[in-house]
DOLO-574463 format. One record per atom (N, C-alpha, C): x, y, z; atom name; residue in three letters. Coordinates in steps of 0.001 Angstrom, whole numbers. Atoms other than C-alpha are relative to their C-alpha. Example, Ala and Ser with C-alpha at 12.3 -4.5 7.8 and 13.67 -1.06 7.14 Angstrom:
2
X,Y,Z,atom,type
890,-1190,0,N,ALA
12300,-4500,7800,CA,ALA
900,1200,0,C,ALA
-820,-1190,-60,N,SER
13670,-1060,7140,CA,SER
-770,1090,730,C,SER
END
This chain:
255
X,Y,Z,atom,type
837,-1190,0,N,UNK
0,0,0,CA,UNK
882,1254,0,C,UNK
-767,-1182,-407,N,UNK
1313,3403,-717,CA,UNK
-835,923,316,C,UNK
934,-763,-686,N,UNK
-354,6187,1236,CA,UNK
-160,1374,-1015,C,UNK
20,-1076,700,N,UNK
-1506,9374,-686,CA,UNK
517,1004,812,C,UNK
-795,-1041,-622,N,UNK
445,12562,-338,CA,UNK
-128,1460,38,C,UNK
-487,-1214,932,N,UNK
-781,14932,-2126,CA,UNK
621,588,-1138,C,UNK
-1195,-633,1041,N,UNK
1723,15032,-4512,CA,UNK
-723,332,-1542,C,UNK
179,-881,1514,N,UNK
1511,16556,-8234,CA,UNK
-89,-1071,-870,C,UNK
112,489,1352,N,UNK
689,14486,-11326,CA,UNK
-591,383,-873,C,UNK
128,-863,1484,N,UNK
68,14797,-14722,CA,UNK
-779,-817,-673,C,UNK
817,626,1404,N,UNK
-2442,14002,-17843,CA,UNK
316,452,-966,C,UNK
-58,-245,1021,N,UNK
-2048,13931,-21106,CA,UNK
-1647,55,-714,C,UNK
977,201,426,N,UNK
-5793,14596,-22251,CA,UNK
-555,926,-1222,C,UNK
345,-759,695,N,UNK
-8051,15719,-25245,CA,UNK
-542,1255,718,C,UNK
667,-1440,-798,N,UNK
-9012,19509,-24917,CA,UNK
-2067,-25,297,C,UNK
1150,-199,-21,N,UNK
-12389,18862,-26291,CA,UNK
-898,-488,866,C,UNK
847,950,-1096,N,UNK
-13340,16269,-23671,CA,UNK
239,1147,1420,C,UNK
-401,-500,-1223,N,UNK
-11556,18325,-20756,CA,UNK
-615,990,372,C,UNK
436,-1473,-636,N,UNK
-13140,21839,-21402,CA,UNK
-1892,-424,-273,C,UNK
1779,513,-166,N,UNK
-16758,19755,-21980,CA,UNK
-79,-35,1366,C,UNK
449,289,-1828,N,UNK
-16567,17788,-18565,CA,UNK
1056,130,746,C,UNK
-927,-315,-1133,N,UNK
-13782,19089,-16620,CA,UNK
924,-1492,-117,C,UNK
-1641,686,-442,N,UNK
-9855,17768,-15867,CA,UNK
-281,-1512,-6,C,UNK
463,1543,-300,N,UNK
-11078,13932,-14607,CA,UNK
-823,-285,-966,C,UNK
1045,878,437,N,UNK
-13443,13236,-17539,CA,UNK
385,-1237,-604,C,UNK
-563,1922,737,N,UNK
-13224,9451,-18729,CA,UNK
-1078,-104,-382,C,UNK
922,1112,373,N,UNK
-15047,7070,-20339,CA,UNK
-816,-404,1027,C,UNK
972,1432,-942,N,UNK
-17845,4724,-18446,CA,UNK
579,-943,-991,C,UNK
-533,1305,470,N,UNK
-16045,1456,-18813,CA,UNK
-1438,-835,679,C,UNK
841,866,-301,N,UNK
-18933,-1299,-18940,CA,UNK
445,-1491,97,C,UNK
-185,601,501,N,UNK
-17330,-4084,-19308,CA,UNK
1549,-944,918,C,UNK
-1345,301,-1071,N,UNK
-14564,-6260,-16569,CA,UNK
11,-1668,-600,C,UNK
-337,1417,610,N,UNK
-12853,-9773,-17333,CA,UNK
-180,-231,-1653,C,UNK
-205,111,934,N,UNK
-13506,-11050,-20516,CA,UNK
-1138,712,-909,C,UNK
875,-958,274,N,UNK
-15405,-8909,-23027,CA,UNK
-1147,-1068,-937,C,UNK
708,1162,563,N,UNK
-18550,-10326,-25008,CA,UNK
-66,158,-1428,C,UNK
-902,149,1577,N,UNK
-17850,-11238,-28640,CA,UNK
-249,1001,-1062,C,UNK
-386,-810,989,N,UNK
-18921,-8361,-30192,CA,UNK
53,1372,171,C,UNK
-747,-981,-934,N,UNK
-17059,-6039,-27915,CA,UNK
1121,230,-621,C,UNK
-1641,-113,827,N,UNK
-13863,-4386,-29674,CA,UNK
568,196,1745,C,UNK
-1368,-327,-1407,N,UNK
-10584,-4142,-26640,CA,UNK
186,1588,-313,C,UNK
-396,-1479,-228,N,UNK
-10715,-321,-25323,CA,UNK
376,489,756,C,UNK
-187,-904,-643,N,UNK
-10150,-285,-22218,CA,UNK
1883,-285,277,C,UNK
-1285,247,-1283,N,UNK
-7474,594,-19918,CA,UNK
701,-1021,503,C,UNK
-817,970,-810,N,UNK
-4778,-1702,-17942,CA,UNK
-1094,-278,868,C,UNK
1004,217,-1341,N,UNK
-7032,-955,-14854,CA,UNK
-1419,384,110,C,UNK
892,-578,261,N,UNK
-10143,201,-15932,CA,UNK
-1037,-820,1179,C,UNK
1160,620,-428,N,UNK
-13514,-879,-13706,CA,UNK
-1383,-181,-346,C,UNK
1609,-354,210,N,UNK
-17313,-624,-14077,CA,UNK
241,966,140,C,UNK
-16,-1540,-750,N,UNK
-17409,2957,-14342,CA,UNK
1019,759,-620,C,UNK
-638,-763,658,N,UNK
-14709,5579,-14721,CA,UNK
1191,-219,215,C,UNK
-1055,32,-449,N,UNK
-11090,5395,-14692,CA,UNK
1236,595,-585,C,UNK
-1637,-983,675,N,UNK
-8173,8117,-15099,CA,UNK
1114,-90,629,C,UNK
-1457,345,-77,N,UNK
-4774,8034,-15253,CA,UNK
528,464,86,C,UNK
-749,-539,-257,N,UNK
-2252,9726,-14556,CA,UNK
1566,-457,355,C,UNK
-1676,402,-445,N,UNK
2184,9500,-14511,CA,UNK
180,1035,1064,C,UNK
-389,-1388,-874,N,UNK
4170,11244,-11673,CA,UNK
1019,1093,-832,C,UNK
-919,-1268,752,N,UNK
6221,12970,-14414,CA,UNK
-994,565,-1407,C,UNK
418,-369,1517,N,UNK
5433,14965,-17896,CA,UNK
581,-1159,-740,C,UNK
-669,347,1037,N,UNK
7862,12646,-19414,CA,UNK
-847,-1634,151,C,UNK
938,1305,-364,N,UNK
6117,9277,-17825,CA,UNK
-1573,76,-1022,C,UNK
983,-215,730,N,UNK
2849,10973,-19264,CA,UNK
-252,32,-1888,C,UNK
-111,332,1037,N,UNK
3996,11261,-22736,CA,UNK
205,-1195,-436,C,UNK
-432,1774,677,N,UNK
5700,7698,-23009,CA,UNK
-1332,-944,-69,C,UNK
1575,928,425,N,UNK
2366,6324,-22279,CA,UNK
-787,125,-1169,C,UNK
905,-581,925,N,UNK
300,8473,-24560,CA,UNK
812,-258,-1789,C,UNK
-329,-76,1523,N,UNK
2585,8205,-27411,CA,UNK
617,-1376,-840,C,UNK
-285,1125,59,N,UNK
3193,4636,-27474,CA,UNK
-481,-425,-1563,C,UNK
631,240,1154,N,UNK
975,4021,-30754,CA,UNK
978,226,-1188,C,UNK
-462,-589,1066,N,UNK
3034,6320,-32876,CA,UNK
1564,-896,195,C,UNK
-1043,490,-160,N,UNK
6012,4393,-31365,CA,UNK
44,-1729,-795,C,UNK
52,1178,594,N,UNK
4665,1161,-32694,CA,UNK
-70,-130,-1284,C,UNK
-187,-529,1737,N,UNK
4025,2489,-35887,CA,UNK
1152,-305,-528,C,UNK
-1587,172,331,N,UNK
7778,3130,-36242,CA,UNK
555,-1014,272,C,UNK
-1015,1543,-72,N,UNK
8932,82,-35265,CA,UNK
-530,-977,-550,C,UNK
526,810,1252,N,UNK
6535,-1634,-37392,CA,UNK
944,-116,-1409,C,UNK
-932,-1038,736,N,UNK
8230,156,-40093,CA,UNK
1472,-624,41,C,UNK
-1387,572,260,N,UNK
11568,-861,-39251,CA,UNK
137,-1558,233,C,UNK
-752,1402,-15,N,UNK
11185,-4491,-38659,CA,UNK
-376,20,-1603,C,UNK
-126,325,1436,N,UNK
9519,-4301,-42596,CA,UNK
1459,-194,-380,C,UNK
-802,-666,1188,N,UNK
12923,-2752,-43619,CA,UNK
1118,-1736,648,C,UNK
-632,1069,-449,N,UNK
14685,-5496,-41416,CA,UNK
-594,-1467,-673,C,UNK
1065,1059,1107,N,UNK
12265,-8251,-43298,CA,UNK
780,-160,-1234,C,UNK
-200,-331,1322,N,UNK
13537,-6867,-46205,CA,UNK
1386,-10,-427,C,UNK
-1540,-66,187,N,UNK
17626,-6769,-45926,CA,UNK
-80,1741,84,C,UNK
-313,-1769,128,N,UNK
17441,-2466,-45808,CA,UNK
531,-77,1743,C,UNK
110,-855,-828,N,UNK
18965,-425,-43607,CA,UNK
-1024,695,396,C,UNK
1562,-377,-1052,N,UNK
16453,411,-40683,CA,UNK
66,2010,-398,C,UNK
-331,-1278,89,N,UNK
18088,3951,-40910,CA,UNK
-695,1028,-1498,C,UNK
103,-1063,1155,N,UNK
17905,5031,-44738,CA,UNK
-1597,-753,-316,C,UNK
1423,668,790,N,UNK
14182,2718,-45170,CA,UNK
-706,1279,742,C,UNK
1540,-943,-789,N,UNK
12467,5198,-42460,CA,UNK
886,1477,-476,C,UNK
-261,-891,695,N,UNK
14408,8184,-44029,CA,UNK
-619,569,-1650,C,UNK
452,51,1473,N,UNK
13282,7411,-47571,CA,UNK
-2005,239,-103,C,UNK
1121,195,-286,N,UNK
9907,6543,-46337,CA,UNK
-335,1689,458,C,UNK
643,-1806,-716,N,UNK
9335,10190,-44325,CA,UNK
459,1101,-1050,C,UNK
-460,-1521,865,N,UNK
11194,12238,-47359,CA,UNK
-1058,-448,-798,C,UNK
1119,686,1067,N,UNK
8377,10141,-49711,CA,UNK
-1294,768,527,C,UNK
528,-352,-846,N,UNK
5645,10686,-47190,CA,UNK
-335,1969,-81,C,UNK
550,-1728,289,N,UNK
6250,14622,-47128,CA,UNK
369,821,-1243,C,UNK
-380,-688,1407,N,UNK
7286,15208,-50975,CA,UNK
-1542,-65,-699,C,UNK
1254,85,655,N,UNK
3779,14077,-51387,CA,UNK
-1461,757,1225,C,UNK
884,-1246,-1077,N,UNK
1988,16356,-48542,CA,UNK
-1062,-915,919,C,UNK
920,1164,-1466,N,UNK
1283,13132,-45859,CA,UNK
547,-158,948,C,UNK
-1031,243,-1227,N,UNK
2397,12693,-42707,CA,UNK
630,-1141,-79,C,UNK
-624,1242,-84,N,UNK
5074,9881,-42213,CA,UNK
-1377,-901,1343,C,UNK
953,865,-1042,N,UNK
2841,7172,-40054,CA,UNK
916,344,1434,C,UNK
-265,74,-1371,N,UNK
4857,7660,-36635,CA,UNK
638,1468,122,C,UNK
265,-1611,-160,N,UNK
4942,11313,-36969,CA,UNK
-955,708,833,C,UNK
796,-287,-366,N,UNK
3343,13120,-34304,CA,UNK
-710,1550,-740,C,UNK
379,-588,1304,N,UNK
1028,15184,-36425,CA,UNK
-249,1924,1348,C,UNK
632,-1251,-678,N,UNK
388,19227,-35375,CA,UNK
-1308,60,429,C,UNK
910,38,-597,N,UNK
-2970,18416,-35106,CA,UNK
-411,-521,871,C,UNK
-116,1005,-1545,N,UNK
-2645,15725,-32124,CA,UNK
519,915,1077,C,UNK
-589,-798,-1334,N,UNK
-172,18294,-30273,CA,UNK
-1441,1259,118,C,UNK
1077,-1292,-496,N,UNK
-3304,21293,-30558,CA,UNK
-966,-550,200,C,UNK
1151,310,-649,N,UNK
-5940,19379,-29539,CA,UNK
320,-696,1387,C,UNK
-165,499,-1500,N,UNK
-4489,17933,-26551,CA,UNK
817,1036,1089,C,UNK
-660,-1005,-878,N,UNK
-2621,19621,-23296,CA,UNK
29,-1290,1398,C,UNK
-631,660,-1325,N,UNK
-911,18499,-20257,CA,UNK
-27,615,1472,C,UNK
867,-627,-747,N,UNK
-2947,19027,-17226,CA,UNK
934,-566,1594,C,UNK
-1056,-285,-1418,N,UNK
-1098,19568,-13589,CA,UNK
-1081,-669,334,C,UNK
1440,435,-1045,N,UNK
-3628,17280,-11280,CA,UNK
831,141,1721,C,UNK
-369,569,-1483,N,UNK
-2984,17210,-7450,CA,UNK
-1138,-926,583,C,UNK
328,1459,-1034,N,UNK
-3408,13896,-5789,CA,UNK
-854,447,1134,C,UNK
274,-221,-1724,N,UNK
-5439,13609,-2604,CA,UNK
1138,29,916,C,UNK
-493,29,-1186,N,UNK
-4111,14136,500,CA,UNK
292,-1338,789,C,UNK
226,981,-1316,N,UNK
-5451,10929,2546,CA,UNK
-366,-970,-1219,C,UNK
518,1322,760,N,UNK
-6301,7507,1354,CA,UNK
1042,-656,-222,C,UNK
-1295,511,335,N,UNK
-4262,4757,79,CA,UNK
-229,-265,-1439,C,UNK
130,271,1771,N,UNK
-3307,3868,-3833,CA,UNK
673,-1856,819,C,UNK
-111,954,430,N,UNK
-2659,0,-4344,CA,UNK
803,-391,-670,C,UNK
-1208,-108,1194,N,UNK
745,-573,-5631,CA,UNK
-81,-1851,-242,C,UNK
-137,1427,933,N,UNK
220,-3788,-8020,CA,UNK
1371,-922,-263,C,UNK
-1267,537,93,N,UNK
3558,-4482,-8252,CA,UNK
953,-401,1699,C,UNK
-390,366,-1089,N,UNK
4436,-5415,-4982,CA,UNK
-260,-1609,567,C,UNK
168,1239,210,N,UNK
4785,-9275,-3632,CA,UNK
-1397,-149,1512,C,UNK
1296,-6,-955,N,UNK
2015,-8570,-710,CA,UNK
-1451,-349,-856,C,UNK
853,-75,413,N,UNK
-380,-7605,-3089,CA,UNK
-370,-1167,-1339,C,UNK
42,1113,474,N,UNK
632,-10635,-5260,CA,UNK
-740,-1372,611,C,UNK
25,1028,-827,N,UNK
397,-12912,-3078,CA,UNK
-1827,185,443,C,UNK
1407,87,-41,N,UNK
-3268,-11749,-2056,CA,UNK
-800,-273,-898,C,UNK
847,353,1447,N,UNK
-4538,-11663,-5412,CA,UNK
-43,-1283,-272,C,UNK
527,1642,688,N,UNK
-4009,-15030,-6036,CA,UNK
-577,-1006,814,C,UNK
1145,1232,-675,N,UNK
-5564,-16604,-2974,CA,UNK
-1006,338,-709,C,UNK
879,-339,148,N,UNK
-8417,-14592,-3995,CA,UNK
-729,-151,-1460,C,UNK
694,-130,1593,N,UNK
-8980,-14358,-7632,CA,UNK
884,-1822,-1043,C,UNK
-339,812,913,N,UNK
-7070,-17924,-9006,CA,UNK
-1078,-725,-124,C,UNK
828,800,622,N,UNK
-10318,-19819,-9660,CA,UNK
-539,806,-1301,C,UNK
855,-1301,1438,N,UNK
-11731,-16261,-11906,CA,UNK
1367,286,-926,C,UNK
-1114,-452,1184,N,UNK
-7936,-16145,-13365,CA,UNK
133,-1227,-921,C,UNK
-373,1239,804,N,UNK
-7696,-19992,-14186,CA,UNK
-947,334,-1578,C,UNK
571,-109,1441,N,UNK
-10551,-19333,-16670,CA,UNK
673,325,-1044,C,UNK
-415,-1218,1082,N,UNK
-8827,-16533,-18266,CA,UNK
1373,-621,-431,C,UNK
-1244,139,-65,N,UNK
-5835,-18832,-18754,CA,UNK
1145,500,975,C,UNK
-1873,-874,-942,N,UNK
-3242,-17071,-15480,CA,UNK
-563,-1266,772,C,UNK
-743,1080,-872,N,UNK
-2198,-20265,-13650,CA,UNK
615,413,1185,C,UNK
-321,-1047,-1532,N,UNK
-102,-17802,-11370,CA,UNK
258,874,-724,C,UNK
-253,-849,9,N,UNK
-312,-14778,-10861,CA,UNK
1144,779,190,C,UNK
-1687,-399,-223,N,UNK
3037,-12841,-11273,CA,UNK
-623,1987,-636,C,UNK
113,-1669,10,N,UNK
3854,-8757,-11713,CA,UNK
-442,-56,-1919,C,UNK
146,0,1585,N,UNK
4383,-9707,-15748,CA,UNK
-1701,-302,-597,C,UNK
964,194,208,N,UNK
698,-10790,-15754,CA,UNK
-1137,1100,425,C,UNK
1131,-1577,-451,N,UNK
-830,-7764,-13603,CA,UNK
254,927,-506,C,UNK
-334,-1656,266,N,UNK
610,-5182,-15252,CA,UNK
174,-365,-1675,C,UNK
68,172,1346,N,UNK
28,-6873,-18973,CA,UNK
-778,482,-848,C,UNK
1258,-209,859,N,UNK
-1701,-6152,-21748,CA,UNK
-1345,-665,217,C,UNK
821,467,-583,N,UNK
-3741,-8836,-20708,CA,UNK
-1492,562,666,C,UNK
1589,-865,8,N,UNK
-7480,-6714,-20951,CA,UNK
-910,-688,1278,C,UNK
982,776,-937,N,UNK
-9626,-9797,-19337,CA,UNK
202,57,1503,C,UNK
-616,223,-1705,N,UNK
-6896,-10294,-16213,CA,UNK
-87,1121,521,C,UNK
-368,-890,-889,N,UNK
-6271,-7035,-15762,CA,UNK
-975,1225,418,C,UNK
1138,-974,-38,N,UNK
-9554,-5495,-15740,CA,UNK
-696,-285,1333,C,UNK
724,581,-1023,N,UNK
-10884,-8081,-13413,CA,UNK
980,-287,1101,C,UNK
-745,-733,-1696,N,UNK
-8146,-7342,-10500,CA,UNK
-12,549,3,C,UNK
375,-1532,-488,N,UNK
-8634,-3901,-10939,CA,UNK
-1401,6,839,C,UNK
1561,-94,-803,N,UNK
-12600,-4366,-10273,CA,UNK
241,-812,1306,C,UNK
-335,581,-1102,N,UNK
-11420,-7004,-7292,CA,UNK
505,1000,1121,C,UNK
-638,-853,-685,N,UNK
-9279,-4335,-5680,CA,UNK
-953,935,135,C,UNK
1103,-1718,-468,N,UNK
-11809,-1517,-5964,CA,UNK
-1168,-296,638,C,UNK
1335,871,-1018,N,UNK
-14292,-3639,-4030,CA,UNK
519,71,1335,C,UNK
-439,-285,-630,N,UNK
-12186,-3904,-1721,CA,UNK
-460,821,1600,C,UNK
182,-845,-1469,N,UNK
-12481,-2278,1997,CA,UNK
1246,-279,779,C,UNK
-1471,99,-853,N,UNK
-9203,-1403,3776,CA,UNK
-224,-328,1322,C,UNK
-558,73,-1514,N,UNK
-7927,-2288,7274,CA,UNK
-946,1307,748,C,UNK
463,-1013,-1187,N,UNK
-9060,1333,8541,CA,UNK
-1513,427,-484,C,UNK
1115,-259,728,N,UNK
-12383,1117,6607,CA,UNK
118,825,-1375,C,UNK
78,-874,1122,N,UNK
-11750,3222,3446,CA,UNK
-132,-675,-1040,C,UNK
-174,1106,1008,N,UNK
-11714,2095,146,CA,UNK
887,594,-780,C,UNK
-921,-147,871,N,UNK
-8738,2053,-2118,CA,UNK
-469,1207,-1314,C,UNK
-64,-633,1040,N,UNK
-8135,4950,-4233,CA,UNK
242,26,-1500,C,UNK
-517,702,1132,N,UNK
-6797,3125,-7328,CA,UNK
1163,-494,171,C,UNK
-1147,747,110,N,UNK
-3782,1300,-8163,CA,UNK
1253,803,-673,C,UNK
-1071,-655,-165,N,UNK
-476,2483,-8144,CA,UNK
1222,-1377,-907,C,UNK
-723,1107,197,N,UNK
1603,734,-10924,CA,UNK
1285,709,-1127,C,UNK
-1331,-680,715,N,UNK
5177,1165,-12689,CA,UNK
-830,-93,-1845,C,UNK
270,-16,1643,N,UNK
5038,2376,-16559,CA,UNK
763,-1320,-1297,C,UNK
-834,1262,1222,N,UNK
5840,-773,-19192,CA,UNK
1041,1240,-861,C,UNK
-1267,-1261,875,N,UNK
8321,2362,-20945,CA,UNK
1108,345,1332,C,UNK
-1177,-535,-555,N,UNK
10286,3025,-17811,CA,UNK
107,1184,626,C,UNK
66,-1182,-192,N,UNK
9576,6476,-17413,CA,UNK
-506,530,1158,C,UNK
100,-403,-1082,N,UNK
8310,6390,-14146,CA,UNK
-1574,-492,471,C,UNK
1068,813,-603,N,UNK
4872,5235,-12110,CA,UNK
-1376,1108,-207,C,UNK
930,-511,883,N,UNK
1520,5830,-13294,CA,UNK
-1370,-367,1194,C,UNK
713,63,-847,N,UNK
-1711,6005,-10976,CA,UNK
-1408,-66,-1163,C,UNK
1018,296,647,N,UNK
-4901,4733,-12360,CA,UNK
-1413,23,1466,C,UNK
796,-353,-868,N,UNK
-8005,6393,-10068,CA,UNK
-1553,-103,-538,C,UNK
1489,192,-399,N,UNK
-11461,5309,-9293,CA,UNK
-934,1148,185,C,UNK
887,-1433,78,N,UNK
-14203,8537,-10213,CA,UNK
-837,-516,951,C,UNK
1687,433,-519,N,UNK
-16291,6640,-7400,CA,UNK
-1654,1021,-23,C,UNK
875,-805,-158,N,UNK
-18249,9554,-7017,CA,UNK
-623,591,-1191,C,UNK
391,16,2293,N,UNK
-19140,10470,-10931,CA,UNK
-1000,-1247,-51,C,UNK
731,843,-10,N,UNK
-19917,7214,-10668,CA,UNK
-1361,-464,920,C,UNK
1217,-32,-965,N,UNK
-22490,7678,-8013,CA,UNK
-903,998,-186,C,UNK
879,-813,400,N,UNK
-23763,10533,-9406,CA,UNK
182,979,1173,C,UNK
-403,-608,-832,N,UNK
-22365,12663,-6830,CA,UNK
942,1169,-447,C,UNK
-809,-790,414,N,UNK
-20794,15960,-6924,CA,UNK
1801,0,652,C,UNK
-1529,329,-460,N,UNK
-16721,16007,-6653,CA,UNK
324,524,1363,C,UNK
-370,79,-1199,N,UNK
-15420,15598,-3151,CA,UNK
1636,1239,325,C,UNK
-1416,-859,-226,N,UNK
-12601,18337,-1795,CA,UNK
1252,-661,278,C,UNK
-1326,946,-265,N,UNK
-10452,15589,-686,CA,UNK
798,-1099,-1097,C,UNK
-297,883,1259,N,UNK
-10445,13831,-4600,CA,UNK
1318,797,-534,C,UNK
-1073,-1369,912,N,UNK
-7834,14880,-7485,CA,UNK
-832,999,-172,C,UNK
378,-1276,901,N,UNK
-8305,18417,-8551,CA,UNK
733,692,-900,C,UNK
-729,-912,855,N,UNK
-7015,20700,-11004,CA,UNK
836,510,372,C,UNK
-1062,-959,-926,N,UNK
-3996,22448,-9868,CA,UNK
139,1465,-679,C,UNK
-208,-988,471,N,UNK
-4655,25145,-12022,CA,UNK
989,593,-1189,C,UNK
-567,101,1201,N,UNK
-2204,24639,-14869,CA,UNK
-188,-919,-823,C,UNK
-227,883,1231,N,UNK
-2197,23045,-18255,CA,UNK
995,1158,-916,C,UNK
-583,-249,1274,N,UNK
66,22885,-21221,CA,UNK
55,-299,-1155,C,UNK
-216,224,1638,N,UNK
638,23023,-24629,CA,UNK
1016,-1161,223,C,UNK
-321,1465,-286,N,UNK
2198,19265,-25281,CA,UNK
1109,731,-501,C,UNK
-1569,-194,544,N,UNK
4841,20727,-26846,CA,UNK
739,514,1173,C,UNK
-845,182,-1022,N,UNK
7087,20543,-23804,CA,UNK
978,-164,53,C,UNK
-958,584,-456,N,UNK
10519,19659,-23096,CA,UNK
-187,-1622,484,C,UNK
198,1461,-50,N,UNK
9198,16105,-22026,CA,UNK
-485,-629,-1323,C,UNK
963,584,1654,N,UNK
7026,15953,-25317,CA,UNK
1412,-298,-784,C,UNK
-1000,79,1038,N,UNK
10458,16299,-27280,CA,UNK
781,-971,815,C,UNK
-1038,788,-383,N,UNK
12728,14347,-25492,CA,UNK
-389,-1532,-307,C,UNK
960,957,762,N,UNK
10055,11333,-26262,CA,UNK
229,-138,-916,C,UNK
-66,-43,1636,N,UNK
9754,11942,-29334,CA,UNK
1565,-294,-787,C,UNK
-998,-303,456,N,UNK
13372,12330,-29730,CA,UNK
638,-1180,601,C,UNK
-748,1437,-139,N,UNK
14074,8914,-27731,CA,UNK
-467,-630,-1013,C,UNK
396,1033,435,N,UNK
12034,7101,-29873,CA,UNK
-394,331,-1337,C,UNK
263,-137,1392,N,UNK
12536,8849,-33239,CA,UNK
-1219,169,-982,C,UNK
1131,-440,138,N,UNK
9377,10637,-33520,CA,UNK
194,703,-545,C,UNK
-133,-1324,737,N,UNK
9207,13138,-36198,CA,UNK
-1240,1151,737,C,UNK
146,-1127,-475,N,UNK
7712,16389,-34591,CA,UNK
-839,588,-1119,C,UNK
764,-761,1078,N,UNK
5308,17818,-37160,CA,UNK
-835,1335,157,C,UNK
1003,-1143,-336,N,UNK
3337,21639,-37358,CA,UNK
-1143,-116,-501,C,UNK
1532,-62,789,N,UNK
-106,22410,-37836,CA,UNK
-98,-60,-1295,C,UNK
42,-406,1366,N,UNK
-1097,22206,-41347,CA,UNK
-604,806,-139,C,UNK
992,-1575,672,N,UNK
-2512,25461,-43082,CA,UNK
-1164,-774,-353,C,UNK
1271,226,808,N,UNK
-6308,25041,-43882,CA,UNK
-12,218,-1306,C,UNK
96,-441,1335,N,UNK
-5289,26701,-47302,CA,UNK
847,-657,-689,C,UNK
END
């Protein structure tokens, strides 16, 4: 268990959703364990019944998550050229001078219009409560008295960190909803889960809107706004981009 502190984190979110329903808006996730067959895979690592936002403790944690897509793109991309006998180097060179001689974005280009519709929103944490750090061998170890008859289904035999913190949609939806059921030691109930970023970049908090979800107005002691956002174009935005060979692109002219 790690205790809340207060401390500062960050979103990477659309504007149009944020300045509709305010800083915390999410999805309603319907949908825990395995989905029904003609369900596409949308949610979240930790998503529950209900709402669930996310947040890294850095800008740079917040980008690596968010920009993961465009990262797969590109490395799509270079295993072709690797497929193929090319240099990884001059195939995605040739490819992005092709790409913009003909007025298209390269595919793992973050485009100007992705950086102006989104912004990077300062949240402060609660104060009190506890987060649920998933990666820990306590919270291992509980999960699997508890949930190995609802994991055997899903194929997890044992439960390990590589399995809670996987892509794994079905598993990891349905220990999130397990945990948020939950009732602590001092009566409270778990604030969300507290788990490291698959990129490295630092630990990522995935929080329970209980109250949204109750139809309740927001509590003084929840996240709130801290009163800043930014333009993505950041010093974390580039350094991203610039680990993982992201071309950087501007708005395009309407004309």
């Amino acid at each position: 268990m790690i205790p809340a502190t207060g401390e500062l984190a960050y979103r990477v979110a659309k504007d149009r959703y944020t300045l509709r329903s305010g800083p915390l808006s999410s999805l309603v996730n319907r949908h825990v364990g395995r989905l029904p067959p003609d369900v596409n895979e949308s949610r979240g690592r930790f998503d529950t019944l209900g709402r669930t936002v996310y947040f890294g403790d850095s800008p740079e944690c917040c980008f690596a998550e968010v920009l993961q897509g465009f990262r797969m793109s590109r490395e799509m991309q270079a295993a072709d050229a690797q497929a193929a006998g090319q240099d990884v180097d001059q195939y995605l060179h040739d490819i992005t001078a092709d790409a913009l001689s003909n007025d298209i974005d390269p595919p793992w280009a973050v485009s100007g219009d992705w950086q102006a519709s989104r912004s990077l929103l300062h949240i402060r944490m609660p104060l009190e409560g506890w987060w649920v750090q998933i990666d820990h061998p306590d919270t291992l170890n509980a999960l699997n008295d508890a949930l190995a008859a609802d994991l055997r289904t899903l194929g997890v035999g044992l439960l390990t960190s590589s399995i809670a913190t996987s892509e794994n949609r079905p598993a990891t939806t349905l220990i999130a909803q397990h945990v948020r059921e939950l009732t602590l030691e001092d009566g409270s109930l778990p604030l969300g889960i507290s788990f490291r970023s698959k990129t490295e970049y630092g630990r990522c908090l995935a929080w329970w809107n209980r109250r949204e979800d109750d139809d309740l107005l927001p509590a003084d002691e929840g996240p709130s706004f801290d009163g800043r956002s930014d333009n993505v174009f950041t010093p974390a935005f580039q350094k991203i981009c610039s680990d993982w060979g992201l071309p950087i692109l501007q708005v395009r002219s309407a004309w």
